[in-house]
C-alpha positions as CSV (number, residue, x, y, z in Angstrom):
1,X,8.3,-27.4,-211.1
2,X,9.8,-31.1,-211.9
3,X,8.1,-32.6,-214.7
4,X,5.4,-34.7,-212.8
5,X,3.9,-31.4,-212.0
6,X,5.3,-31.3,-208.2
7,X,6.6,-28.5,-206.7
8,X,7.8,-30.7,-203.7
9,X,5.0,-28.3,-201.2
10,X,1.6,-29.5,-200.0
11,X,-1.3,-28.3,-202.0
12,X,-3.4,-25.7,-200.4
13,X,-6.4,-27.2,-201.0
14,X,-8.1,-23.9,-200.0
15,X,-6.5,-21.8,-202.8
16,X,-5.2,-19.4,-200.9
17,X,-1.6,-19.1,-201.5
18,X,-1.2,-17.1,-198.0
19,X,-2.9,-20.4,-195.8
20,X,-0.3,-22.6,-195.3
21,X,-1.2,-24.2,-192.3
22,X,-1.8,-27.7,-192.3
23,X,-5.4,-28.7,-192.3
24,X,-4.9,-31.5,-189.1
25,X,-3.7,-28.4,-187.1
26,X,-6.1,-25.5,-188.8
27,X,-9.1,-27.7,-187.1
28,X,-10.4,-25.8,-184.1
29,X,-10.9,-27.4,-181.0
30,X,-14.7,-28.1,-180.2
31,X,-14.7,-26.5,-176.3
32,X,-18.8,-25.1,-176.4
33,X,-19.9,-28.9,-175.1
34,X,-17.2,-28.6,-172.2
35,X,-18.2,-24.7,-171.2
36,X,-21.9,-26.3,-171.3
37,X,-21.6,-28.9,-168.8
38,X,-19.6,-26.8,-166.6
39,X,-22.9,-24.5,-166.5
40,X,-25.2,-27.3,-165.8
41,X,-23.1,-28.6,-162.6
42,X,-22.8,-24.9,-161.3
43,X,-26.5,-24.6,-161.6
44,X,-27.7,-27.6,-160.1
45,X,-25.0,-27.3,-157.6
46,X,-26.8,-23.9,-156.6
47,X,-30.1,-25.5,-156.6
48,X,-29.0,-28.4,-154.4
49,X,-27.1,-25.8,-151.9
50,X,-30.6,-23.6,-151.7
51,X,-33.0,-26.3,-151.2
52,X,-30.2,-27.4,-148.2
53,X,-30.2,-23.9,-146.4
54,X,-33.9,-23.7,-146.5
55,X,-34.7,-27.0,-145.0
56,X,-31.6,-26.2,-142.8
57,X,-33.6,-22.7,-141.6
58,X,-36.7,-24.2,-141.7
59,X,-35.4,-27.1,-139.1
60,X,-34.0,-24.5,-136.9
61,X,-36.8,-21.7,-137.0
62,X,-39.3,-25.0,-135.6
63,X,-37.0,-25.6,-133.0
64,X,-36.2,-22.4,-131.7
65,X,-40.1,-21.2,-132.0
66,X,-41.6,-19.7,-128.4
67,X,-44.4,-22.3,-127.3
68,X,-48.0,-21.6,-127.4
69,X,-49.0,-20.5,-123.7
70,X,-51.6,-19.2,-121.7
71,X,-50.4,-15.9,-122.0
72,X,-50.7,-16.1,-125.9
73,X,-54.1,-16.6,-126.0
74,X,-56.6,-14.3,-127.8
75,X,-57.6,-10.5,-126.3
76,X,-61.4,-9.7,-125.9
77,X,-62.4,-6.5,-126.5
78,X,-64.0,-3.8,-124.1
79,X,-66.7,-1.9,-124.3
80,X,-64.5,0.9,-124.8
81,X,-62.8,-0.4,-127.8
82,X,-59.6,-1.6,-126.1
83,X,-58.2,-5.2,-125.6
84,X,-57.5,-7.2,-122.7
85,X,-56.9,-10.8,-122.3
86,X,-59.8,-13.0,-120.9
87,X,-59.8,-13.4,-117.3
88,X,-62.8,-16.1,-117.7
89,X,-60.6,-18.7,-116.1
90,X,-58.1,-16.5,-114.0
91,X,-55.3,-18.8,-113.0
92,X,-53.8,-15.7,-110.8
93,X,-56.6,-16.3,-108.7
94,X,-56.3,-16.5,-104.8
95,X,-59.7,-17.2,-102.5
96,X,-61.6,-15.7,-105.2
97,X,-59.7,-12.6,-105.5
98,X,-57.7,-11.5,-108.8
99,X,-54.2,-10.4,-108.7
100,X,-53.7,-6.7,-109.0
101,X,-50.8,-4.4,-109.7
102,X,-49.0,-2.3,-107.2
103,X,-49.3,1.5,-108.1
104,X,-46.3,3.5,-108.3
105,X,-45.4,6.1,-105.5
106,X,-44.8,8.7,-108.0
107,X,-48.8,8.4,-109.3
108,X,-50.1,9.2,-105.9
109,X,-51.3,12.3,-104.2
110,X,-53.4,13.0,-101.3
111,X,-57.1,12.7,-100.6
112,X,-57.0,13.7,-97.1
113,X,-55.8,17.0,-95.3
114,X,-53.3,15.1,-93.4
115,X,-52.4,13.6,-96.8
116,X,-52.1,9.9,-95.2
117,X,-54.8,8.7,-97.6
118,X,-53.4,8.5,-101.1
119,X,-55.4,7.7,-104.8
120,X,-53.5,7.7,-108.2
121,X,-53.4,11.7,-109.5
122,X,-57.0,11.4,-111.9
123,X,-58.3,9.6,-108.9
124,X,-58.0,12.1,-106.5
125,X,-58.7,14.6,-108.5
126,X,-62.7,13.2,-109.1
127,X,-63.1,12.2,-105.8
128,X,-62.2,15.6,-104.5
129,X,-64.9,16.5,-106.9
130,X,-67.0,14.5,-106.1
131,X,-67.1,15.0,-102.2
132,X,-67.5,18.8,-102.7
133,X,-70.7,18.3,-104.8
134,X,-72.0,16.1,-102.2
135,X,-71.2,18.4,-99.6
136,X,-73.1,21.1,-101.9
137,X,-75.9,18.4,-101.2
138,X,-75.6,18.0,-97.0
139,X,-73.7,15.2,-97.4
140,X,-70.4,14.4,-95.6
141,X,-68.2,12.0,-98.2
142,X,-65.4,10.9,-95.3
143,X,-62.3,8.7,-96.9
144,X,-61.7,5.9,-94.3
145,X,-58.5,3.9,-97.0
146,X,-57.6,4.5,-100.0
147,X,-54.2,3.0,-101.8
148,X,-52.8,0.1,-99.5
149,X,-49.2,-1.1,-100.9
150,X,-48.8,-5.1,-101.1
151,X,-46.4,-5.3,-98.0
152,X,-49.2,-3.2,-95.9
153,X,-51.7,-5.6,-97.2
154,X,-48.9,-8.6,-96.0
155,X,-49.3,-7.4,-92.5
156,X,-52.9,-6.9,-92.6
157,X,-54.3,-10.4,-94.0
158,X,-51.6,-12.5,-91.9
159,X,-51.5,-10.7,-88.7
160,X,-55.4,-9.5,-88.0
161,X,-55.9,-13.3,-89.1
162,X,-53.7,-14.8,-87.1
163,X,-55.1,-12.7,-83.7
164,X,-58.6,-13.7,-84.7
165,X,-57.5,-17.4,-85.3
166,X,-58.4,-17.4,-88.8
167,X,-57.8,-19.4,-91.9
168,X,-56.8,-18.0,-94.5
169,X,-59.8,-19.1,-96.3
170,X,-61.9,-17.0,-93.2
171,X,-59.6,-14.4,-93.5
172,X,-60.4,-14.1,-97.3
173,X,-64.1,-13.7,-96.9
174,X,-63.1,-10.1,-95.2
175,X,-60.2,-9.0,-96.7
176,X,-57.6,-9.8,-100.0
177,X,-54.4,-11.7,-99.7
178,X,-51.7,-9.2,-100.7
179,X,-51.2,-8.5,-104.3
180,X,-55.3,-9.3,-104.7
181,X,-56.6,-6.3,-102.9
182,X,-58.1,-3.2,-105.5
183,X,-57.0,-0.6,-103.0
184,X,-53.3,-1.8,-104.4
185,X,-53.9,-0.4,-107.7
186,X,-54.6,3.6,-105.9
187,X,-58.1,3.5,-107.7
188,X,-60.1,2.4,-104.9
189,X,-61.8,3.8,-101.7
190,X,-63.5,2.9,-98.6
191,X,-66.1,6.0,-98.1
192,X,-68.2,6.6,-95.1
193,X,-70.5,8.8,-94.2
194,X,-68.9,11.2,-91.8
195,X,-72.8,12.1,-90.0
196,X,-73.2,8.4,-88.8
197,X,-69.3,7.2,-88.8
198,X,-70.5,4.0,-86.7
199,X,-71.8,2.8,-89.7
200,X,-68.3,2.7,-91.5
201,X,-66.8,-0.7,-93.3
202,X,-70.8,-1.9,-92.0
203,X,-73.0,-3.3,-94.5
204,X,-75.5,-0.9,-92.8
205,X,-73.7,1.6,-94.4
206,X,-76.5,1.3,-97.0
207,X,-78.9,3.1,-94.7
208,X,-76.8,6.2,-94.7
209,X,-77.7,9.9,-97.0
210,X,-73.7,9.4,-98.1
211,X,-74.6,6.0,-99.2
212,X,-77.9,6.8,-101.1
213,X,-76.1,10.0,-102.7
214,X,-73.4,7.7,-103.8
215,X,-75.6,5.4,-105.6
216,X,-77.4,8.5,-107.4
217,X,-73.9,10.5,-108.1
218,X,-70.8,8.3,-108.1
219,X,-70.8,7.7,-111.8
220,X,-70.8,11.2,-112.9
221,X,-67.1,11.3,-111.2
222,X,-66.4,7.4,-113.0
223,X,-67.1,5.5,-109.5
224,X,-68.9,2.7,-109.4
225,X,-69.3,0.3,-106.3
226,X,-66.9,-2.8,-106.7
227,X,-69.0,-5.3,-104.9
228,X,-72.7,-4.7,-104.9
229,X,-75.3,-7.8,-103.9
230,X,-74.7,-10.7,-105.6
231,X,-72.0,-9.5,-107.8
232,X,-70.3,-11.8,-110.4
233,X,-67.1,-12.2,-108.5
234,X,-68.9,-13.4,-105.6
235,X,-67.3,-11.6,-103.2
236,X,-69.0,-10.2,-100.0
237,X,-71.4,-7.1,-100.1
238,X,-69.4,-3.9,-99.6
239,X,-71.5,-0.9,-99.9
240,X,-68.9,1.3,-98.9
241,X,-66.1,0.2,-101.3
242,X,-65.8,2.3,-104.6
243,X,-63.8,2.7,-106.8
244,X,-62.0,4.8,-109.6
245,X,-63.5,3.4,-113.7
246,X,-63.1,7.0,-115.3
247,X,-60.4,6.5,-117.5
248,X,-58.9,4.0,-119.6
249,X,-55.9,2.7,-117.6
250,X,-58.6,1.7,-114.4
251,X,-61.7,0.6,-116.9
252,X,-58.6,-1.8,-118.1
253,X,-57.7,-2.8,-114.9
254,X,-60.8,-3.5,-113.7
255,X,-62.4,-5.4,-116.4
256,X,-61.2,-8.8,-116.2
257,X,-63.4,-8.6,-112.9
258,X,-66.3,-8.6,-115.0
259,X,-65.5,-11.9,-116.7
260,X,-65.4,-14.0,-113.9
261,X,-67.6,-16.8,-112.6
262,X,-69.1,-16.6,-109.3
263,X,-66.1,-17.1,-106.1
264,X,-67.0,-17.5,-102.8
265,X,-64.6,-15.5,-100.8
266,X,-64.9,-11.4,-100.1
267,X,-62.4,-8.5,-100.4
């Protein structure tokens, strides 16, 4: 030590004799503020980017959404519990007559020992029924047409009106342009009474025993007549035209006909 009391080294003003780092370079660097604002523009940068994609999917799900139409709108329910879209203004409509599917080949069987007149399987299998009850009763149930395919239905609207020169709005009053006919769907029959067959696809078919046992019977098999006297379709009287409402699938089917205002035309 000189004699001014220097040793000629910087004081440690901590007094530790170890720490002899200069105090300008011992001061640590402040980084917390720069770590902070790094966070901030990561986080709004995510909140930004979110609020983007949403509107983005948002824009695209409105664009890409399946219109409203006439096949979206509500299901009424059935008496039977199931639902079927209201037929109340039936835009398949043809002279009156609703559009009806074609039954597959594979759901039909035989009605007839020569097995040309064909119903779907639950069908046939009540009507058989029911025609050996009534003949248990004296009375002769006699098939006359059962299922009818759309092309067979073609040939008999155009050409039979055609040969009798009729419109098809004439033709319409006595038969269903294809695809609108019942006996399409294999629940439906033409019955006659096989005692008094000059009475058959007559409206004087009415007067027969097979008739009158039909009206007192039918519905214990699930038939019903399809056109009665003023029935809500409006189609022409057909005492002789039945058909199949026992199960589900043809209470379904037939349903929408009971919706329907008044037509003019017959089936």
């Amino acid at each position: 030590m000189n004699k001014a009391g220097f040793s000629g080294k910087p004081q440690n003003p901590s007094n530790d004799p170890g720490d002899d780092i200069p105090v300008a370079l011992r001061v640590t660097p402040d980084v917390a503020p720069k770590i902070n604002l790094r966070l901030q523009v990561l986080l709004i940068g995510g909140v930004v980017g979110f609020i983007l994609l949403a509107l983005i999917s948002g824009f695209l799900f409105f664009v890409t959404a399946p219109k409203k139409t006439a096949d979206s709108q509500p299901s009424t329910s059935t008496e039977s519990g199931s639902s079927v879209n209201s037929q109340s203004n039936n835009n398949d409509a043809v002279l009156g007559h609703l559009v009806y599917p074609e039954a597959p080949q594979s759901e039909l069987v035989p009605i007839t020992a020569d097995r040309r007149i064909r119903m779907r399987k639950t069908a046939a299998e009540k009507f058989r029924a029911m025609t050996q009850a009534a003949r248990s009763a004296g009375v002769i149930l006699v098939p006359i047409s059962g299922f009818r395919s759309v092309k067979e239905q073609e040939q008999l609207f155009f050409n039979v009106g055609a040969q009798r020169n009729q419109t098809p709005a004439e033709r319409a009053a006595l038969s269903a342009p294809p695809g609108h006919s019942e006996h399409h769907t294999g629940y439906a029959v033409d019955v006659g009474d096989g005692a008094v067959p000059v009475t058959n696809l007559q409206a004087n078919f009415d007067n027969t025993k097979a008739y009158k046992w039909l009206q007192a019977n039918a519905a214990r098999f699930g038939f019903e007549m399809s056109f009665p006297k003023n029935n809500i379709q409006g189609v022409s009287y057909e005492p002789w035209h039945w058909r199949f409402v026992g199960d589900r699938d043809s209470l379904e089917m037939f349903y929408k006909a009971r919706n329907l205002k008044p037509a003019r035309s017959g089936q």
